[in-house]
C-alpha positions as CSV (number, residue, x, y, z in Angstrom):
1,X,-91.6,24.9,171.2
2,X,-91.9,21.7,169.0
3,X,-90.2,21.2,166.2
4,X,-92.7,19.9,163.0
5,X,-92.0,16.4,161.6
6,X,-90.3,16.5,158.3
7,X,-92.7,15.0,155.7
8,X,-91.5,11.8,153.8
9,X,-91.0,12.9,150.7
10,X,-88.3,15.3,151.8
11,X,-86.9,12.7,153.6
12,X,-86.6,10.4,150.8
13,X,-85.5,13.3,148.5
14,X,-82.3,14.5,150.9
15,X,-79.9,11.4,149.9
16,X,-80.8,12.1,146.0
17,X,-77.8,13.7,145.0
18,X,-75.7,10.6,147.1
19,X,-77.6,8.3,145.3
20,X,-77.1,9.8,141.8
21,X,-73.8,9.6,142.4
22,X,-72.9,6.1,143.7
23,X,-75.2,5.2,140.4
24,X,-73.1,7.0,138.2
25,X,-69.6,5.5,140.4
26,X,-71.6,2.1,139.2
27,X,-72.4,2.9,135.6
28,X,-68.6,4.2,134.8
29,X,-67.5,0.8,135.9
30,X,-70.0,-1.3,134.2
31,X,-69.9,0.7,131.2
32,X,-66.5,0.9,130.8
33,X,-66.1,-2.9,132.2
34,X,-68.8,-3.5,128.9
35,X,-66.9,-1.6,126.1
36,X,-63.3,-2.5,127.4
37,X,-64.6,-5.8,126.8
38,X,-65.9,-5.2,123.1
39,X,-62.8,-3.9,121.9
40,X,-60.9,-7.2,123.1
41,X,-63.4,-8.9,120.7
42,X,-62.8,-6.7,118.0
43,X,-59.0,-7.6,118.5
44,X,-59.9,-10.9,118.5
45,X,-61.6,-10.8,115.3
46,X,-59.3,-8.6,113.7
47,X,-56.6,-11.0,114.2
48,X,-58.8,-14.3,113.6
49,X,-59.1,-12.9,109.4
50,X,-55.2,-13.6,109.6
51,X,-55.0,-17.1,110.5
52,X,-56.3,-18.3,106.8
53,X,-55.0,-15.9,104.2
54,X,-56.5,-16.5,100.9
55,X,-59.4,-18.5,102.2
56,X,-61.8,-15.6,101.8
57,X,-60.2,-12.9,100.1
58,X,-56.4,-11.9,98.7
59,X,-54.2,-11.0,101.3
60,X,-53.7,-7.9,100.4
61,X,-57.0,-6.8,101.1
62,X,-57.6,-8.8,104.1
63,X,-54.1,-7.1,105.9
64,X,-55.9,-3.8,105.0
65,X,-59.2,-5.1,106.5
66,X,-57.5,-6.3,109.6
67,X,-55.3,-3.1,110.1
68,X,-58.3,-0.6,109.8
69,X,-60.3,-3.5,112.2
70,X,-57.5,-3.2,114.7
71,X,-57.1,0.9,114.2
72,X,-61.5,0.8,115.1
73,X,-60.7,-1.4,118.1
74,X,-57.6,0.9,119.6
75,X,-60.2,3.6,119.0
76,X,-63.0,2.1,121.1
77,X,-60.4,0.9,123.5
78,X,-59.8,4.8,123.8
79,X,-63.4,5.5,124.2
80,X,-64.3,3.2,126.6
81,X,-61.7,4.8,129.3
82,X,-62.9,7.9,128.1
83,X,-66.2,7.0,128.9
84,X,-65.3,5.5,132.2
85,X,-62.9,8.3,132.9
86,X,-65.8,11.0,132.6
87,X,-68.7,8.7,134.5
88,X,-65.9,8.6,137.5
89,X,-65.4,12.6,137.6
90,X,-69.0,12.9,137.6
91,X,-69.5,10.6,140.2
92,X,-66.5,12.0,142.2
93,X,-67.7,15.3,142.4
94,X,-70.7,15.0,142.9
95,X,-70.2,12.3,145.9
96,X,-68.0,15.1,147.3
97,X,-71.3,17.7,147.2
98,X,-73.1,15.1,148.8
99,X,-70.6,14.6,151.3
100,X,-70.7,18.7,152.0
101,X,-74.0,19.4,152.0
102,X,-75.4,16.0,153.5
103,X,-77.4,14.8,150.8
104,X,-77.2,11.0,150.8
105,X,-73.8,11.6,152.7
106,X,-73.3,7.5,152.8
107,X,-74.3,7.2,149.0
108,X,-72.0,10.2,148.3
109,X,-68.9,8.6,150.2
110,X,-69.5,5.3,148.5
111,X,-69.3,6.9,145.0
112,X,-66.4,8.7,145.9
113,X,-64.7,5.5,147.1
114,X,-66.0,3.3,144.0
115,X,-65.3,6.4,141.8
116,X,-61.3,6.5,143.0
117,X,-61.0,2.7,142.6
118,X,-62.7,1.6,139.3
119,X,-59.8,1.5,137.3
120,X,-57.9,-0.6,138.9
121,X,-60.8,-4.0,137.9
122,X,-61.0,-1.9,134.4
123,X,-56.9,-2.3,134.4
124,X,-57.7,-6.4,135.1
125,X,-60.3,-5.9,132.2
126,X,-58.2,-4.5,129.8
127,X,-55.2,-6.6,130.1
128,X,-57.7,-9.7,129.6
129,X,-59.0,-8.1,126.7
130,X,-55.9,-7.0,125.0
131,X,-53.8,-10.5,125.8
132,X,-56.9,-12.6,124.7
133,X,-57.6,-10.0,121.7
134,X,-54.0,-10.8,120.3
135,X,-53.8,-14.4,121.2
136,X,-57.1,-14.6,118.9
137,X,-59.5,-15.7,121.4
138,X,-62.4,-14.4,122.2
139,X,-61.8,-12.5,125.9
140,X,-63.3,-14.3,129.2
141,X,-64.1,-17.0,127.6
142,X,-61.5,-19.0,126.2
């Protein structure tokens, strides 16, 4: 008894649900990495409309301006972990399936492994952010 050759596109579509999730593993550390970085630039920029009071405006209104900036960028701040936070369970889990039912079992373990570590660069990412944010620079680059 021989047993039939597996055609290649049922080859190529067992490691999908691996795959899918070391992508997603990726994406919640890019992402996250992206809008971690956005709110230390919003930081930065609420904070820069300090530095010369009554250039622009009256002070008055430029504290309010800044606090409701610096209010938006805590918010993002918020959003990007939860953002990260939910990529990462979605790549955990579903690295674990593909783990159990041997679907891209390497892809799967990767995620899983990428998915439990991300936030600890992300951590990195946000201290930069928030130090450069309140120092008034504008993060990575100055």
């Amino acid at each position: 008894m021989t047993v039939a050759p597996v055609p290649p596109s049922a080859a190529s579509r067992r490691r999908g649900v691996g795959l899918v999730a070391f992508i997603a593993s990726i994406a919640s550390l890019v992402l996250g990495g992206i809008a971690i970085w956005v709110a230390g630039l919003s930081i930065a920029r609420a904070l820069r409309l300090t530095d010369y009071p009554d250039l622009i405006r009256e002070t008055e209104a430029q504290v309010w301006e800044s606090v409701w900036s610096v209010a938006f960028s805590g918010i993002w701040l918020l959003a990007a972990w939860l953002i990260h936070a939910l990529l990462a369970l979605w790549a955990l889990v579903q690295g674990i399936v593909a783990v159990a039912i041997d679907r891209g079992r390497l892809w799967g373990a990767i995620a899983i492994g990428i998915a439990c570590i991300a936030w600890m660069p992300l951590t990195w990412v946000t201290q930069e952010a928030l130090v450069a944010g309140l120092l008034g620079l504008v993060p990575f680059f100055g």
